[in-house]
C-alpha positions as CSV (number, residue, x, y, z in Angstrom):
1,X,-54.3,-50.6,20.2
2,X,-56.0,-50.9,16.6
3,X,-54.0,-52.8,14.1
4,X,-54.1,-50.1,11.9
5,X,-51.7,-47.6,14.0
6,X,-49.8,-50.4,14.5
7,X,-49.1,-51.1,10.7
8,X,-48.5,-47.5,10.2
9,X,-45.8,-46.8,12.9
10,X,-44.7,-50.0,11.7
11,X,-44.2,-48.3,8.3
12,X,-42.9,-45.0,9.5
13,X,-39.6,-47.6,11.4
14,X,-39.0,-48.8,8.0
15,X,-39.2,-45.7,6.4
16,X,-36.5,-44.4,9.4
17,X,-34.0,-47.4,8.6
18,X,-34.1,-46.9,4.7
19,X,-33.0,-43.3,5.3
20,X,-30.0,-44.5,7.9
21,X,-29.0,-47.4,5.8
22,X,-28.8,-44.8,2.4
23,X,-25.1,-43.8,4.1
24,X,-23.2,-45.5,6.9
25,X,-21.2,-43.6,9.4
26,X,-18.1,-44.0,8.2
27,X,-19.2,-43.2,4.3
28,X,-20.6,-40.0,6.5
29,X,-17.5,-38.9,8.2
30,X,-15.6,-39.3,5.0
31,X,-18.0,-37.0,2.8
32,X,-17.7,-34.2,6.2
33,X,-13.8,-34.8,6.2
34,X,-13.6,-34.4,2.5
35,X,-15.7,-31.3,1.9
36,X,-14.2,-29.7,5.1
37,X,-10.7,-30.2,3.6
38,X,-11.9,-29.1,0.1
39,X,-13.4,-25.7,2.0
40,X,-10.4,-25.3,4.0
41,X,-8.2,-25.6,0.6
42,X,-10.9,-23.1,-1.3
43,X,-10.0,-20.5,1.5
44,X,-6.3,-21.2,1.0
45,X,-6.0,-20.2,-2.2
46,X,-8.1,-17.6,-2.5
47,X,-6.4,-16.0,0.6
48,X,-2.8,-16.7,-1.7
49,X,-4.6,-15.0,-4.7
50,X,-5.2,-12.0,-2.8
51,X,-1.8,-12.2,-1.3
52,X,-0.2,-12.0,-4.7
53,X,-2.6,-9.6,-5.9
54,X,-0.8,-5.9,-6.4
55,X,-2.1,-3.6,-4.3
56,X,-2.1,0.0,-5.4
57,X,-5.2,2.6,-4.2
58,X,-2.6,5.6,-4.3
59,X,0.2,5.8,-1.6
60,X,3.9,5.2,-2.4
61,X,4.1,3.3,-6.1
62,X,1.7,5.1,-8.0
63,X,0.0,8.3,-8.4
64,X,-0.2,10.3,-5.2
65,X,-2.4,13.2,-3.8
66,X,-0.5,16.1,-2.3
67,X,-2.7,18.7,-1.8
68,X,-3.8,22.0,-3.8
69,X,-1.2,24.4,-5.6
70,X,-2.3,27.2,-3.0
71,X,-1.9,24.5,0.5
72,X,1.8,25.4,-0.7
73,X,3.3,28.5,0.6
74,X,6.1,29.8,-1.3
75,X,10.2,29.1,0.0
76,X,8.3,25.9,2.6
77,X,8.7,22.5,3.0
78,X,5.8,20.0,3.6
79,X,5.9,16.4,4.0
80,X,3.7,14.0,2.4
81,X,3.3,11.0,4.6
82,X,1.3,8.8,2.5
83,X,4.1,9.4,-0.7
84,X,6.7,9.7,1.6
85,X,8.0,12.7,0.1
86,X,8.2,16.4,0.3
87,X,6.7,19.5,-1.6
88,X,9.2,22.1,-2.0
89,X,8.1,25.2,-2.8
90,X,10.4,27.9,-4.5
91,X,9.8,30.9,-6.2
92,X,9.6,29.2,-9.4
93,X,7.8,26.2,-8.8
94,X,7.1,23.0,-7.2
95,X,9.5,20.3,-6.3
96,X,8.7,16.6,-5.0
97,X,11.9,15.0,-3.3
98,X,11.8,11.5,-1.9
99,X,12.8,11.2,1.7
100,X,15.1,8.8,1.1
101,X,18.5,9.8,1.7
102,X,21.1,8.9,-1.4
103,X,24.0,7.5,1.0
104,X,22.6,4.7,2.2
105,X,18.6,5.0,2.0
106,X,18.1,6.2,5.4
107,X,14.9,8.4,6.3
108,X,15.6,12.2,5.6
109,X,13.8,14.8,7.9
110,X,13.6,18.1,7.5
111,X,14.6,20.3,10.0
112,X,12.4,23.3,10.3
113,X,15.0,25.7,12.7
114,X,17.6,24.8,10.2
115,X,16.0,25.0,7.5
116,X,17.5,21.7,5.8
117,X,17.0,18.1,5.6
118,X,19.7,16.2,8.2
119,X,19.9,12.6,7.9
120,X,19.9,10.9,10.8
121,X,22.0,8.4,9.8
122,X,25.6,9.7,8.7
123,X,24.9,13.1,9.0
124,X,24.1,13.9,5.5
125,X,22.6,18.2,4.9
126,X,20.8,19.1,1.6
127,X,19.0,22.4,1.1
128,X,15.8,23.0,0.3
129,X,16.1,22.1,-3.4
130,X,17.6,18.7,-2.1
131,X,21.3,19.5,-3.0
132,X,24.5,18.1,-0.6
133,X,25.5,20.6,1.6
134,X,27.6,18.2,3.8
135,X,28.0,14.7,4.7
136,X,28.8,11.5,2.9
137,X,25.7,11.5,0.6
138,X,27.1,11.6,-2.8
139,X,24.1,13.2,-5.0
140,X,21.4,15.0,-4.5
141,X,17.6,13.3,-3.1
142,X,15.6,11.6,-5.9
143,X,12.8,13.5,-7.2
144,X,9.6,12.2,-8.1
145,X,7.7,14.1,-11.5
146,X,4.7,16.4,-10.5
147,X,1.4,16.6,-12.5
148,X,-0.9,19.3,-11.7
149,X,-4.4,19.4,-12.6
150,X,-7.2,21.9,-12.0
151,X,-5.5,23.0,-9.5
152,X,-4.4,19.8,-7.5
153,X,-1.0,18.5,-6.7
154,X,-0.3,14.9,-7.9
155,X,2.9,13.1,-7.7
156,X,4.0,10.1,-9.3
157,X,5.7,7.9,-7.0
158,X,6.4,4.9,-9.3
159,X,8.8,6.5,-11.0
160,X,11.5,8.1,-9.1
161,X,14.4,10.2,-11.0
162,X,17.9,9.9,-10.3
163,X,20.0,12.9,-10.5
164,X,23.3,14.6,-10.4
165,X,23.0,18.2,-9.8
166,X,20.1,20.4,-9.1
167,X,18.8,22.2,-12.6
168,X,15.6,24.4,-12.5
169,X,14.2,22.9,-15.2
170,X,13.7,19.7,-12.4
171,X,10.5,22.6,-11.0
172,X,7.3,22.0,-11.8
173,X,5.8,25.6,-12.5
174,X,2.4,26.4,-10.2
């Protein structure tokens, strides 16, 4: 062996325990543990931001999509599942009624063959218009106000109206 390899492997050892004596093992771990614990933390909060974050991309609380004024055949019914309402259409107009029945909040179907809303509930009937026709429920179903533009049925879920009676002036002309 020449003494020259010899001095530079030599070297190249030294080199090698510089490097491993910079950090220990322990100061090693402890850097890994901390940065994996500030990640995990990082991913925490963010996830909590989102989390608190309002979501609303249209569907029930804002503005909703329900189709175009002619989808709506006059004296039908048709239910919007991403607003959970209905359309009603009259004569006259347009009508948005939440599904929600005004006794105690239960689901409202309507019943083609009949051609009423029966809640399933406590047996609560409204007509078409949403008005009681029998059963506990003691006012008609919430509407919700219709906008239509070019053409296109939007509803504005956020802000549901309470009523008393049915008036006509509650129709949205199409």
């Amino acid at each position: 062996m020449n003494l020259e390899t010899t001095h530079q492997k030599s070297s190249l050892n030294a080199n090698r325990r510089d490097w491993r004596t910079l950090i220990s093992r322990r100061e090693f771990l402890g850097a890994a543990f901390a940065s994996s614990l500030a990640v995990l933390l990082g991913q925490s909060l963010v996830a909590l931001l989102n989390f608190l974050k309002p979501v609303n991309k249209g569907g029930f609380g804002g503005m909703v999509y329900a189709g175009k004024v002619d989808e709506f055949a006059v004296n039908s019914v048709n239910r919007i599942l991403t607003g959970r309402f209905y359309i009603a259409r009259t004569e006259d107009g347009l009508l948005a009624l939440w599904q929600r029945c005004t006794h105690l909040g239960c689901a409202v179907p309507w019943v083609e063959e009949e051609g009423q809303f029966h809640c399933p509930c406590h047996g609560s009937l409204f007509n078409t218009v949403g008005e009681v026709i029998g059963g506990p429920a003691p006012r008609p179903l919430d509407i919700f106000p219709i906008t239509i533009k070019s053409g296109e049925v939007w509803v504005d879920t956020s802000k549901p109206i309470e009523r008393s009676a049915f008036d006509p002036s509650q129709i949205t002309g199409a």
